[in-house]
C-alpha positions as CSV (number, residue, x, y, z in Angstrom):
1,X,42.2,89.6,75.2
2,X,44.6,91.6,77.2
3,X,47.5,89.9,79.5
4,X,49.0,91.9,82.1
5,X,52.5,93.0,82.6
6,X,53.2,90.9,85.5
7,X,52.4,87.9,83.3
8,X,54.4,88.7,80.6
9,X,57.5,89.8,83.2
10,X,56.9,86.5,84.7
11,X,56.9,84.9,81.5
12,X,59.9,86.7,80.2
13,X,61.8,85.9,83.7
14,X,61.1,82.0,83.2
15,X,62.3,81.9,79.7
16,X,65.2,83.4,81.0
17,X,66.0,81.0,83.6
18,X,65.0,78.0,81.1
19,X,67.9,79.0,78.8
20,X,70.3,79.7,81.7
21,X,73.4,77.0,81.0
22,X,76.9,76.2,82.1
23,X,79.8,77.4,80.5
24,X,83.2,75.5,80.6
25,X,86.0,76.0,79.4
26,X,89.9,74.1,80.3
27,X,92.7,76.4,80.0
28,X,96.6,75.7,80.6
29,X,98.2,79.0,81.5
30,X,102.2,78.9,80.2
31,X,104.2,81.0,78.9
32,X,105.3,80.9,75.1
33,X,108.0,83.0,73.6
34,X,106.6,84.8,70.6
35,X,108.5,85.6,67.7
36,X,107.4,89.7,66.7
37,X,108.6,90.0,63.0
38,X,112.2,89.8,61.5
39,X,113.3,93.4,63.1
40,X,112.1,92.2,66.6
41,X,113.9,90.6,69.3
42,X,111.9,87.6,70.6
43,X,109.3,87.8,73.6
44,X,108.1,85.7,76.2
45,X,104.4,85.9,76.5
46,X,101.8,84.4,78.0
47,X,99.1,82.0,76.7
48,X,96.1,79.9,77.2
49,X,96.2,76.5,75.8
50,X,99.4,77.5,73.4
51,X,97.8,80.2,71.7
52,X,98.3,83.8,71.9
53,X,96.0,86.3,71.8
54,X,94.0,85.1,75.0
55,X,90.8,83.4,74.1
56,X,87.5,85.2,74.4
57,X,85.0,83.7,77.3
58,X,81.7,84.3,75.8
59,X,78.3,83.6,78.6
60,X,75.0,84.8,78.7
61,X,73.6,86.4,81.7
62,X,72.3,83.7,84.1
63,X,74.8,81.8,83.1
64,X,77.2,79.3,85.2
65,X,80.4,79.8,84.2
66,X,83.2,77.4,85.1
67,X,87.3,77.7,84.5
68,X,89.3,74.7,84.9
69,X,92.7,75.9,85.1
70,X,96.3,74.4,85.6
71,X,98.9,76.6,86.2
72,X,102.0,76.3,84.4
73,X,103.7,79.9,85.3
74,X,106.1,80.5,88.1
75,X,104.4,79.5,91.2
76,X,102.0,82.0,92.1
77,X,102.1,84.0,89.3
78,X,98.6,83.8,87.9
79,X,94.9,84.1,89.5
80,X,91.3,84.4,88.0
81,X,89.4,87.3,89.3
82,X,86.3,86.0,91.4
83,X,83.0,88.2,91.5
84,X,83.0,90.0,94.7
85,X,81.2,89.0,97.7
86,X,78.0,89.4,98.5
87,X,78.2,91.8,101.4
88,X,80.8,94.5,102.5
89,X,84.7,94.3,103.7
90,X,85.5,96.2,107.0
91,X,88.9,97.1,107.2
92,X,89.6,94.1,104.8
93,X,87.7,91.8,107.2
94,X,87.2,88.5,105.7
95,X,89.5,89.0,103.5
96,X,92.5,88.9,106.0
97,X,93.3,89.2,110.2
98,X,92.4,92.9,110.4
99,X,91.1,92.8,114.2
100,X,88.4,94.9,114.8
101,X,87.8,98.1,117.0
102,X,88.4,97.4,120.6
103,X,86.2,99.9,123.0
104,X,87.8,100.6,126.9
105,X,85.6,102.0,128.9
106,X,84.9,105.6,129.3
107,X,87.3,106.7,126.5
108,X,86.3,108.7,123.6
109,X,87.3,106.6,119.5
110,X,87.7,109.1,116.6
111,X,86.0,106.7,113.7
112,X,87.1,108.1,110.3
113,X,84.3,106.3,107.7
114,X,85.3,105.7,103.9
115,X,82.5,104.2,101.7
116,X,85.1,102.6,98.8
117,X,81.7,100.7,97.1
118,X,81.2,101.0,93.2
119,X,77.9,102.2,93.8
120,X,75.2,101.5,96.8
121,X,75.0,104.1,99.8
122,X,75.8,102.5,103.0
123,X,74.7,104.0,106.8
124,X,76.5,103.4,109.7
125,X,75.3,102.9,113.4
126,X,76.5,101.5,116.8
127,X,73.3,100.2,119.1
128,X,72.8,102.2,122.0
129,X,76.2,104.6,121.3
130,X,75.7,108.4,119.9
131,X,78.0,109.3,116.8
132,X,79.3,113.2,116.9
133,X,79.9,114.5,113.2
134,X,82.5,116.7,113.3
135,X,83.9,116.1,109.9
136,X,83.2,116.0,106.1
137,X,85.4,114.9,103.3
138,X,88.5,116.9,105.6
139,X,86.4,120.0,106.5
140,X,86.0,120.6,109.9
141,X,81.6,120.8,111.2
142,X,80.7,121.7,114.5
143,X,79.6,118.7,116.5
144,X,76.4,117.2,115.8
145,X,75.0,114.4,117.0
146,X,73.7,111.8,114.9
147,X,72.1,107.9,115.6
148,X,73.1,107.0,111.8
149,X,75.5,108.0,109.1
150,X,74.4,107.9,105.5
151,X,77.3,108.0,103.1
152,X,77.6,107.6,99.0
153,X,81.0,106.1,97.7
154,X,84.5,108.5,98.0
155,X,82.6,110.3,100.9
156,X,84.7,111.0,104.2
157,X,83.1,111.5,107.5
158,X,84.9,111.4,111.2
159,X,82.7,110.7,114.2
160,X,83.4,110.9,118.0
161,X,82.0,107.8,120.0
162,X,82.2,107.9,124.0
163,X,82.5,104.5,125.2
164,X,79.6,103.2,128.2
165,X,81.5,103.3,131.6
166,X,81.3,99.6,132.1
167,X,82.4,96.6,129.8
168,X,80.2,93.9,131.0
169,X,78.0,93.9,127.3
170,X,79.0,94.1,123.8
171,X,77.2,96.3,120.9
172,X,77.0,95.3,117.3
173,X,77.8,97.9,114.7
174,X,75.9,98.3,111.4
175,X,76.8,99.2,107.9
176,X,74.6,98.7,105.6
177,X,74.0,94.3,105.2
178,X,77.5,93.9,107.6
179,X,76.7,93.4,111.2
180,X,80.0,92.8,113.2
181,X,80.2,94.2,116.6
182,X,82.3,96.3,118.9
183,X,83.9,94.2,121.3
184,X,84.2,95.3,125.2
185,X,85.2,92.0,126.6
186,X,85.3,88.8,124.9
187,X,83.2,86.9,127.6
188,X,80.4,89.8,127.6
189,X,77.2,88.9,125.9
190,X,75.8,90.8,122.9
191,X,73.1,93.2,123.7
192,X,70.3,92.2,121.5
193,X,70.7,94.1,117.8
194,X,68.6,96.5,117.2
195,X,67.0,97.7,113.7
196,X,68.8,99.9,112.2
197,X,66.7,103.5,111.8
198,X,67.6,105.5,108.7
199,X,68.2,108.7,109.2
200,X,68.2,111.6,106.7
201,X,71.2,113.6,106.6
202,X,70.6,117.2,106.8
203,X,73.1,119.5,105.4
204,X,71.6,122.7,105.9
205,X,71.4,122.1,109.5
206,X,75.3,121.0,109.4
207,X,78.1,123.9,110.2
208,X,80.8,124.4,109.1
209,X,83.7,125.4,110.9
210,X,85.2,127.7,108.3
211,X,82.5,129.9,106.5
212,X,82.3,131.0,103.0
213,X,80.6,133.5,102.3
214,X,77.9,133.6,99.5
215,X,79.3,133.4,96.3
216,X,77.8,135.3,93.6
217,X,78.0,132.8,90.0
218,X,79.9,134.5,87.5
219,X,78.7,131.9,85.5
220,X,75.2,129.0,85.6
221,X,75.1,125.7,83.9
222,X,71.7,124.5,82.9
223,X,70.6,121.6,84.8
224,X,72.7,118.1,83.8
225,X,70.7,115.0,84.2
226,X,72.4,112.0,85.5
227,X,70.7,109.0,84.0
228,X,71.5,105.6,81.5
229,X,69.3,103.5,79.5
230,X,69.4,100.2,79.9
231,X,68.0,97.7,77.2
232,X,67.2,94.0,77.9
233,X,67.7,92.4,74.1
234,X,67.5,88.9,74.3
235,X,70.3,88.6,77.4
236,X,72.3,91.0,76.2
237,X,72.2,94.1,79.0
238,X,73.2,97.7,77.0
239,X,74.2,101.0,78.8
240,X,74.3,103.9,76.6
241,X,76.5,106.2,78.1
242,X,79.7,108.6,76.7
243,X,82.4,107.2,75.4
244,X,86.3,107.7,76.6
245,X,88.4,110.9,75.7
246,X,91.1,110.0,73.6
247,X,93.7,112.0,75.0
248,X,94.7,113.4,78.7
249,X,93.0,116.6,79.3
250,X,96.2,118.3,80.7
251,X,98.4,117.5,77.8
252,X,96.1,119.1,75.7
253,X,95.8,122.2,77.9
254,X,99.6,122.6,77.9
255,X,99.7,122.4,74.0
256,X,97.2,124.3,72.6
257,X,98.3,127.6,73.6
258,X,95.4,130.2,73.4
259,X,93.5,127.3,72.0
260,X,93.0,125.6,75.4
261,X,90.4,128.0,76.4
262,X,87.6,126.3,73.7
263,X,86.3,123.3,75.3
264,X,85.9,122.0,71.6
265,X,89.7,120.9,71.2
266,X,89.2,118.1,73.8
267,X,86.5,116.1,72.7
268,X,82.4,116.0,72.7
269,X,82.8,112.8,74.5
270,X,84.8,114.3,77.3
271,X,81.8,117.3,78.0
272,X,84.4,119.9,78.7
273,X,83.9,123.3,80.7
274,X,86.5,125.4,80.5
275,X,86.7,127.9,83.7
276,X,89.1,131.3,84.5
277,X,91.0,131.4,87.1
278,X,89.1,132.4,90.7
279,X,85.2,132.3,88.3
280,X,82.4,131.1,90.5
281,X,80.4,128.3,88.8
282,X,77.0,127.5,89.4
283,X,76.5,123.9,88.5
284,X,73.2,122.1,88.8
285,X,72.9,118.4,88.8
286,X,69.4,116.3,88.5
287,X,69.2,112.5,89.4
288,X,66.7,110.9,87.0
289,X,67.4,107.5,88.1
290,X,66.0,105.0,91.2
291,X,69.5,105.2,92.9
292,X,71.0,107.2,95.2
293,X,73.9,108.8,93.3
294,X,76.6,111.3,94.4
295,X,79.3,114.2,92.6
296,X,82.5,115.6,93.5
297,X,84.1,118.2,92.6
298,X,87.9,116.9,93.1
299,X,90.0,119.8,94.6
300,X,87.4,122.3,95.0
301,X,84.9,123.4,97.9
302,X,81.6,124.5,97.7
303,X,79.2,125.1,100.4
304,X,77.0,126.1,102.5
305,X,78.5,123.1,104.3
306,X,82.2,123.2,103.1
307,X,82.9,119.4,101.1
308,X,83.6,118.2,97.6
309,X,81.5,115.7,97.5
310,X,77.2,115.4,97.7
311,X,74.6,112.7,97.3
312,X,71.6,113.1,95.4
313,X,68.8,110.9,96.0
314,X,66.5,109.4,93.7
315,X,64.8,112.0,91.3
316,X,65.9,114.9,93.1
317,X,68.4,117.7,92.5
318,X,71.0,119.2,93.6
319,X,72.6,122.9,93.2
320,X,76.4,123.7,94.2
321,X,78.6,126.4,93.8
322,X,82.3,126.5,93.8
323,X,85.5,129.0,92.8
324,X,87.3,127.5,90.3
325,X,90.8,128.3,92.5
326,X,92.8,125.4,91.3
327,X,94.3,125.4,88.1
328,X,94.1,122.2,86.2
329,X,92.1,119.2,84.9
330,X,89.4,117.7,87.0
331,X,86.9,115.6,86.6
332,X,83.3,116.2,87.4
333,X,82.6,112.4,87.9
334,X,79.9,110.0,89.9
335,X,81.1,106.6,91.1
336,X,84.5,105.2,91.8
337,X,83.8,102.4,89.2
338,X,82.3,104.1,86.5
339,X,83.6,107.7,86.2
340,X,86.4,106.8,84.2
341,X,84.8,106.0,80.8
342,X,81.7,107.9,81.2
343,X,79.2,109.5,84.1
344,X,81.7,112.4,84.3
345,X,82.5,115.5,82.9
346,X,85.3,117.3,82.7
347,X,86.2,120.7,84.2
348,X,89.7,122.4,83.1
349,X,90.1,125.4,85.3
350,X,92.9,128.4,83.9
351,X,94.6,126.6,81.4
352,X,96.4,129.5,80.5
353,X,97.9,129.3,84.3
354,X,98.6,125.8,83.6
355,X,100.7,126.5,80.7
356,X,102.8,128.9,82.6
357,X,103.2,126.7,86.2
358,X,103.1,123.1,85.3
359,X,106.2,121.2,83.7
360,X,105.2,117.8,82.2
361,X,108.0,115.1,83.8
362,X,110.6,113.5,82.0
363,X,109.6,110.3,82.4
364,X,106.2,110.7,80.9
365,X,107.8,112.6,77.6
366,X,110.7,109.5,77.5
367,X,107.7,107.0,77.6
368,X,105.8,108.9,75.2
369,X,109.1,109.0,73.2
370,X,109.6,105.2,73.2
371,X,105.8,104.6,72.4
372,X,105.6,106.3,68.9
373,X,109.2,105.4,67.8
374,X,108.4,101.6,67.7
């Protein structure tokens, strides 16, 4: 007899749910000083319930998990990190008194847009008002007019929006699931919303105002495909990714001498290029998952429409190139959240400029100093 996936997804999704339970826990946050040894002056330190180190909070997913906490710190001195809400922050609205965007009549807004998400794309629209795109991630475009904005996170966009003549009606603004509006006059009604009409964003048809012209690669990287695996065991969610370099990239280009030029001495699991100075790289990049994803190439330009950053839509590609023009250590990374300890690669442009221009601070040798001699 066969059974169908849907029945045994549905299954597995009840049995889930049926095991879903709270999780509580009472803590007392104080402080404690902490004797560290016989050679060691004594430290004050902060515990949970008298004991140091901080206990471990163990849930499954689907969980409810519930803290109970009394503070017994200085006032205001502790807080428990909530998950975030379930929609986006304008300007920190909702979050404090930012006021919104006031529109007078007849005058012209310069709206400078700045998706700081961990991951989804958002689009951003006014009802019945035309954007002009006349910027990209600090590159000036020539003007082109546009009903909706798609954006991926650390992208950076400046429209132009003329305000109507006459303030007797209010239009609501869209970004993605928020839905505020843009005020005229407090006593106006609010013209009806409107659904909000995605809207491809066509590079090749975007100009910019300073051309490049085309670079010839001095040098082609095969195709890297951005994708995870994610494994449902149990409740226990996996993603198999790289794992963190164990050193900073630009101490180890100043240190190694001729050395620095063989992308072995930093690490397989920092996946490091190692570029001369003014080469042209070729670098292709293939999205294998169902998200929309985006690159950036921190530092660096590439064209035909001059940016550092791109989006890649679901199981496309993409192809840039750029002249590696700026010596130093950068990463080749995807979202703000995640690029960190893996979805990134790391590029390492002229290191043996680096090791001729670049002075590492004080500070960070005396730190460094302090570290390994206790």
């Amino acid at each position: 007899m066969r059974i169908s996936n849907s029945i045994v997804l549905f299954a597995a999704a009840t049995a889930c749910a049926a095991q879903a339970k709270q999780v509580v826990h009472d803590w007392d946050i104080a402080y404690l000083t902490t004797s560290r040894g016989l050679d060691q002056a004594p430290k004050r330190g902060i515990t949970v319930n008298g004991k140091f180190p901080l206990p471990v909070v163990e849930a499954e997913i689907g969980d409810l998990l519930i803290l109970n906490v009394h503070n017994s710190l200085d006032p205001r001195q502790t807080g428990l990190p909530l998950d975030p809400p379930p929609h986006g922050l304008v300007n920190g609205f909702n979050g404090n008194q930012t006021k919104p965007i006031r529109f007078e009549p007849g005058k012209t807004y310069r709206i400078r847009l700045v998706p700081m998400t961990g991951f989804p794309a958002m689009e951003f629209s006014i009802d019945d008002h035309e954007l002009i795109l006349y910027e990209i991630d600090g590159a000036r475009t020539k003007p082109k007019a546009l009903r909706t904005i798609r954006m991926t996170p650390g992208e950076r966009a400046s429209v132009l929006v003329k305000a109507k003549e006459t303030k007797d009606r209010n239009y609501s603004y869209h970004i993605s699931m928020v839905t505020p509006r843009a005020p005229y006059d407090a006593k106006a009604p609010l013209v009806p919303t409107t659904q909000i009409l995605s809207e491809e964003f066509d590079e090749l048809t975007t100009e910019s105002l300073d051309y490049l012209p085309a670079l010839k690669p001095d040098r082609s990287f095969r195709n890297a495909t951005l994708g995870y695996t994610q494994l449902l065991l149990s409740t226990i969610l996996l993603i198999s990714l790289n794992t963190a370099t164990q050193g900073p990239s630009n101490f180890q280009c100043l240190d190694h001498g001729e050395m620095a030029k063989n992308p072995l001495i930093y690490g397989p699991q920092t996946n490091t290029e190692v570029f001369q100075l003014d080469e042209v790289i070729e670098r292709g990049q293939v999205n294998d998952t169902a998200g929309t994803t985006r690159r950036t190439v921190p530092s660096h330009g590439f064209s035909p429409l001059l940016r550092d950053t791109v989006f890649v839509t679901p199981f496309t590609y993409v192809v840039i190139r750029f002249r590696a023009d700026n010596p130093g250590a950068w990463l080749f990374h995807c979202h703000l959240d995640w690029h960190t300890p893996n979805l990134r690669s790391v590029f390492v442009t002229a290191p043996d400029v680096m090791q001729r221009t670049l002075k590492v601070p004080q500070s960070v040798l005396t730190s460094a100093a302090s570290r390994y001699s206790n």
